[in-house]
Every structure is written in structure tokens, then in C-alpha cells.
N, C-alpha and C positions, 0 to 999 in steps of 0.2 A: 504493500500500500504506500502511498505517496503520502507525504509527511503534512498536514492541516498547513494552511497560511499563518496558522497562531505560532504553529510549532516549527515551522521553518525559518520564521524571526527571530525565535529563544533560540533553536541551531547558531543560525547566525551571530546573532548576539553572545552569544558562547563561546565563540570563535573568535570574536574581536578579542572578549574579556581575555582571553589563553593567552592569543596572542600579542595583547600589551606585557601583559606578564614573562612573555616569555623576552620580548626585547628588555624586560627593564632585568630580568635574570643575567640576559647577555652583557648590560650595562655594567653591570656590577661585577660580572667573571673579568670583563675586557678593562673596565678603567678603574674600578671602586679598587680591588683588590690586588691591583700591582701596584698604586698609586700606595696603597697600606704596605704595602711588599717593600717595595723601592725606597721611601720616606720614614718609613716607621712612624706617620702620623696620618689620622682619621681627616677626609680631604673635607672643603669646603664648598659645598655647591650655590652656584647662584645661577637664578632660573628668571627669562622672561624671553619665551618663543613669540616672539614678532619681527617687526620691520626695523630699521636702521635707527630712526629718530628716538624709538623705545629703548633699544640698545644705549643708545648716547645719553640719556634721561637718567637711566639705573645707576650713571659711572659716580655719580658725588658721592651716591648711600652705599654703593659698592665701598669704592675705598676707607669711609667710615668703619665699616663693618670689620675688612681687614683687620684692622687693629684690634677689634674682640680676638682674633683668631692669630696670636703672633706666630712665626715659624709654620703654620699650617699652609698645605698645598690645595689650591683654589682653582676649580672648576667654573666654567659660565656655560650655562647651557642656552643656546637659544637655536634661531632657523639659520640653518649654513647660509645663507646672503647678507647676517649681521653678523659673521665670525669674527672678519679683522678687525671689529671696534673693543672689543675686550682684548686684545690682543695690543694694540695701538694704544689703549688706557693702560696697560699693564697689570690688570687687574687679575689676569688668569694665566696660569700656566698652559691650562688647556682649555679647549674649546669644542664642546660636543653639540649635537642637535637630535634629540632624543625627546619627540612630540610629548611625550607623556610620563616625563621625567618627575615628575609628583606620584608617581609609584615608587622611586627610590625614597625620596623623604619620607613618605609614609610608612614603607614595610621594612626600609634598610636604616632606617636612622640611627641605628645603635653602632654600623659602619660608617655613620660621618661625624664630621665637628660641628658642623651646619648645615643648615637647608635652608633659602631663603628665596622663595619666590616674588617677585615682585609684581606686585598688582596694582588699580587704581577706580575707579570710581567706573568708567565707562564698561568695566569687564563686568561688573556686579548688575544681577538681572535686576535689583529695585533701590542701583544709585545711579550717581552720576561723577563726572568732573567737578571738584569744589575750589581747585589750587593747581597752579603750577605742576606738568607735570612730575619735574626734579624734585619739587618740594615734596610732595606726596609719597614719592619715591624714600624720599629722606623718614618722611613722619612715619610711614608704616614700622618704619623698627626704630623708634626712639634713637635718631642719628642727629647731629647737627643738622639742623635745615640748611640747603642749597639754594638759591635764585637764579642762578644764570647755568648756562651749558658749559659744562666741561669743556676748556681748550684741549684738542688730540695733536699731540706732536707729530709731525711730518719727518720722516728720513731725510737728511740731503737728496741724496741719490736718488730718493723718488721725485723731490722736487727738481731735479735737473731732468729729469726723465719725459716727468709734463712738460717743463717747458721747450724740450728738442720737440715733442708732437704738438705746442701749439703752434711753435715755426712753420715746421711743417704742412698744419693746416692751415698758414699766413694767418694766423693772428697772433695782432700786436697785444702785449700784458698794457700797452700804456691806456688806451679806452679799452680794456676786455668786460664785457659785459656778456654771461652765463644766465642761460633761460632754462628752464627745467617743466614742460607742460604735462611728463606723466613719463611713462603708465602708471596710474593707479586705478583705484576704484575711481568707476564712471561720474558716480556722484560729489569726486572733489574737481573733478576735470574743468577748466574751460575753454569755452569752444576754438579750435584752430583760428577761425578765421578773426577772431579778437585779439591770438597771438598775433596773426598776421599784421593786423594792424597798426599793434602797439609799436612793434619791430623797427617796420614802416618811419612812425615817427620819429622813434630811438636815429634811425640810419639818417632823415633828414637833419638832426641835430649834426652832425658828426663822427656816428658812435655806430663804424660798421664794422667793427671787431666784434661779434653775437655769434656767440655759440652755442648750440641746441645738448645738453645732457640729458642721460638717461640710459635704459638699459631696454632691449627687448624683449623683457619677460619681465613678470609680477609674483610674488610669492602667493598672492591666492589665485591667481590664470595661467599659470607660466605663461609660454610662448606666446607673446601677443603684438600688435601690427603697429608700427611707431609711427606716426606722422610727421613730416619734415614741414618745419612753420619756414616758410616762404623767408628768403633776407637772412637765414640764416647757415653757418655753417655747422652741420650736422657732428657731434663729437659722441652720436648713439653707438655703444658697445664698445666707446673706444677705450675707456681708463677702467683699474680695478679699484676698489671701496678708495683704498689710501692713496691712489692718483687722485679720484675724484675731488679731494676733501682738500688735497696740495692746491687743483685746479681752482675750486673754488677762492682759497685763500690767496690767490694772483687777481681774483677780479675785482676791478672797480663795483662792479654791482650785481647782485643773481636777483633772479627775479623766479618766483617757485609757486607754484601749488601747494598747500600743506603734505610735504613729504619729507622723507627721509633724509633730502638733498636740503632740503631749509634747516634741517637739525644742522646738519652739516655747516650750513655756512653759520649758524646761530654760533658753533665750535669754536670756525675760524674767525669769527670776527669779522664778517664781507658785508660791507652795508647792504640789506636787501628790502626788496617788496616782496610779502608774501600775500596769496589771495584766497580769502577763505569765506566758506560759505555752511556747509553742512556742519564743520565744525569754528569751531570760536578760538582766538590767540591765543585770549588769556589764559587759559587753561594748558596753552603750549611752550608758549616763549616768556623773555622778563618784557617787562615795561618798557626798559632802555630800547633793545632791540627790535619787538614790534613796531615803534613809534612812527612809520611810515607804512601799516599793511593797508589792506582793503578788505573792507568789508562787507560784505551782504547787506541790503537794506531790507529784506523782506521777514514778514511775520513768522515764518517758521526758520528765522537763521539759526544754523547753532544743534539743526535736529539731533546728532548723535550723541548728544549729551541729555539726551530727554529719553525717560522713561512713558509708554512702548515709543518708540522710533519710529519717521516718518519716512525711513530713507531705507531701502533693500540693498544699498551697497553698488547693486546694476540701476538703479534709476529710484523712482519715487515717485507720488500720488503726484505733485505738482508740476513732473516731466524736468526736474532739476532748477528751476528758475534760479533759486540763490548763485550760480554759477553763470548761470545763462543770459543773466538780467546786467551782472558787470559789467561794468563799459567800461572800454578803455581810454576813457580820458582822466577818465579816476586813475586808475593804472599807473597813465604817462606823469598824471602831475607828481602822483608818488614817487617817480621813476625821476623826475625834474629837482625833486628836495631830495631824494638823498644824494645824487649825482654833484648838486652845492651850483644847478643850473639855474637862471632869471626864466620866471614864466614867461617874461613877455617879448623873451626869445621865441615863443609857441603864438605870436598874438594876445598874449593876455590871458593866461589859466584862471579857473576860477577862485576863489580864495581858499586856503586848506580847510578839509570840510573836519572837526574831531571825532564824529561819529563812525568818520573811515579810519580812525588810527585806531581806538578803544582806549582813549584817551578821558 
């Protein structure tokens, strides 16, 4: 007989559960227990499977923690496309990605020093964002509070590196100005032809060193189809995390969507615009550094911090307007104050609006 619909779920389901178990078995045969072998001390793990900017968030309350743990050998677990940021902070010996690494903390902790997952408001199905991500990060384990993003030191050698490939792509460091429109999730995206635009203007000022960042694949879609914004020179797939980050910190200005790439420059210190809509600054960047973004003007900005969410990640009831609604003159005059340009080089921009910094 063929197994009921009910009972071929609980199979299923069975199957998963075994099989988480059994990788976090492996975890612990392959890293836990050489790491005890090798060291003759019970290792530290810290854990937070996401994207690059999360990565960069963790590193203040990471290092805090360290020093609970002196002499102890320090693990960071997260998605192999944030590896070399724990690596670059120095915060880890090693570097795993082990989806469900909260199996170790829970059934092996007697095998570690710590366990320390980091979490915050938007992961909790009835909170939200209340603070700064760093800061959150800091408060969850009674650490000094943090406010700004961890500077990540750059190699020489990597920074000579970038700068032989931005030659090469004929651009100059002296106007370099880095645009960053995705891939991400759809609903932080905006639309091409507003990059287009803004570019446009950027290149009539003077400012035709614009180079396009980014990568062609997404950690929640891999492989996915890049767009090239008109006016500029394309640098997709060209640098690894720590060229990236070199890259940015040579440019006069990045200009980003809310991603991984804005943590980054938040890092380096690159005066930026960033553009957000679905989610809100404040809850991402300091004061200081925000202080030129762009904001949504619409009544449901900010959805991903609202409990149930109005946003499926692929789109949304409202067909994205927070995103869609930006215009780029908002953008360019952002783009005109940090740049340290006279509006009336443009004709006469409008006067700075503060509802667009979150000021």
C-alpha cells in the first residue's frame, strides 16, 4: 500500500529531522573535536547565517565577547558568501556554514566555551527593529554598546590589486563614483531606468568614472540576470568580498540599495547615498553616516519591520511603490551634498528636504 498524504509528510519530515542531525554529528566529528584535539580548549562558536551587512553588524559584540573567552579558539558560522568578513575582523580562526548550526549549541554545548547566536528584532515572528543594528547586536549579550560599523582592514596587496583592475577598466580613483542597484530581493530594488537617469546626470556634472558593482547570484536565488545601468562601467563579478570593500574605500561616493555593499562602505568610510524603502536607516546605519539617504515617502514605508509584513520578498500588495515612487532628483541632490557640489550647478535643486535624510 502506498503511504497516506498525512504519512508521507511525517516520512518526510523525518528525514529532514535525521538529516540535520546527522550534519551537525559531522560538524562536531570534523571541526568540534580536532579543534578540542589540537588546542586542548573547548572552541567558541558564533553564529549568524545571512548576508554580508549582518556579518559586518555582529563584529563590535563579537570582539566584546572575545575577551569573556581569553586563549579560546573561535568559530563564526554563517552563509559561505559572508566568510571573509570574520576573517578580515579577525574574529575567527575558522569559518564554517553549517545552516543549522543551533543543533551544536543545543545538544553539544558541554563540547564548547560558547555559543552565541546573534539575532534581532526582525527575525522574531511578534517583534521588530527597535535600534541600530550593531547596537542590538551589542545589547543581546550584555556587551558595550556599539554605534557605528566596524572599520575592516584592507591588505596592501589587495588594495594594489583593485587599483591595477580599475586602470584597466579606465577609471580614474580621482571622480570614482560606485553604484551598487542589486541583486537583491525584488522589493528593495529600484527600477533600472531611475539608475539610468540619475547616472545620466552624475556624467553631465563631470563624474564619468561610475562603476556598476555587484555579483550575479543572490544567496536566497543564486544565479540570477544582472542588469547593466546605461553610462556605466560594469565591475559585475569582477572583485572578491575584500577587493570589493578596498574598491569601495577609493571612491568618492557609492551610491547603494540597502545591501550588503552599503555595510561595506558604512566600514570604509565612503560618503554614500543609500535608498530605502521597504526597510528604514535607522534601524541600519549611525546618524552620522545616513545623513544624506533617501527615503520613501509612502504610508506603508518601512514594511519589514512590521509585524504580519506587507512585503513577500518577490513583490507586494502595493506592486513595490516605496521603491518605484523615488525619483531621482531626490537621489541626485543627495548625490550633489555629499559630492560638496553647488545645486545651482543643476539649475537650482530644491532645498534639502529632512524627511529624506531621517533627520
Amino acid at each position: 500500500m502506498m503511504p497516506t498524504q498525512g504519512a508521507q509528510i511525517r516520512i518526510e519530515k523525518k528525514s529532514t529531522f535525521l538529516g540535520r542531525h546527522l550534519k551537525a554529528l559531522g560538524f562536531v566529528l570534523r571541526v568540534i573535536l580536532p579543534c578540542l584535539i589540537r588546542t586542548g580548549r573547548r572552541p567558541v562558536i558564533f553564529s549568524r547565517y545571512a548576508g554580508l551587512g549582518d556579518i559586518i553588524c555582529t563584529i563590535p559584540a563579537a570582539r566584546e565577547l572575545m575577551k569573556r573567552h581569553p586563549g579560546s579558539p573561535f568559530i563564526y558560522n554563517c552563509h559561505a558568501d559572508s566568510a571573509a568578513i570574520p576573517r578580515m575582523a579577525g574574529i575567527a580562526e575558522r569559518v564554517t556554514s553549517l545552516k543549522h548550526v543551533g543543533l551544536i549549541g543545543h545538544w553539544y554545548s558541554f563540547l564548547l566555551g560558547g555559543f552565541y547566536h546573534f539575532a534581532h528584532g526582525d527575525d522574531r515572528p511578534d517583534d521588530g527593529c527597535h535600534e541600530l543594528l550593531v547596537t542590538e547586536f551589542c545589547r543581546q549579550f550584555d556587551v558595550p554598546l556599539a554605534y557605528e560599523h566596524p572599520e575592516l582592514p584592507v591588505a596592501p596587496e589587495v588594495r594594489a590589486r583593485v587599483i591595477e583592475r580599475l586602470a584597466e577598466a579606465n577609471l580614474s580613483l580621482e571622480k570614482l563614483i560606485l553604484i551598487h542597484p542589486g541583486p537583491s530581493w525584488p522589493v528593495r530594488e529600484w527600477p533600472i531606468e531611475k539608475w539610468a537617469d540619475l547616472v545620466t546626470r552624475l556624467k553631465g556634472l563631470g563624474y564619468s568614472d561610475i562603476g556598476q558593482l555587484g555579483v550575479a547570484r543572490y544567496l536566497n536565488f543564486g544565479k540570477v540576470d544582472v542588469a547593466s545601468v546605461p553610462g556605466t562601467v560594469s565591475l559585475v563579478n569582477a572583485f572578491s568580498v575584500e577587493e570589493c570593500i578596498a574598491a569601495i574605500s577609493m571612491a568618492r561616493l557609492f551610491i547603494g540599495i540597502d545591501s550588503g555593499l552599503l555595510h561595506m562602505a558604512a566600514s570604509a568610510r565612503t560618503p554614500s547615498v543609500g535608498i530605502f524603502g521597504m526597510t528604514l536607516p535607522q534601524f541600519r546605519f549611525s546618524e552620522s553616516f545616513r545623513n544624506c539617504f533617501v527615503v520613501s515617502r509612502v504610508e506603508c514605508v518601512g514594511c519589514e519591520h512590521r509585524k504580519p509584513r506587507l512585503h513577500w520578498v518577490t513583490g507586494c500588495p502595493y506592486e513595490i511603490r516605496c521603491m518605484k515612487t523615488l525619483a531621482a532628483d531626490d537621489l541626485f541632490e543627495m548625490c550633489l551634498a555629499k559630492l560638496g557640489e553647488n545645486p545651482e550647478r543643476n539649475g537650482g535643486m530644491a532645498s534639502r528636504n529632512p524627511a529624506l535624510t531621517n533627520e
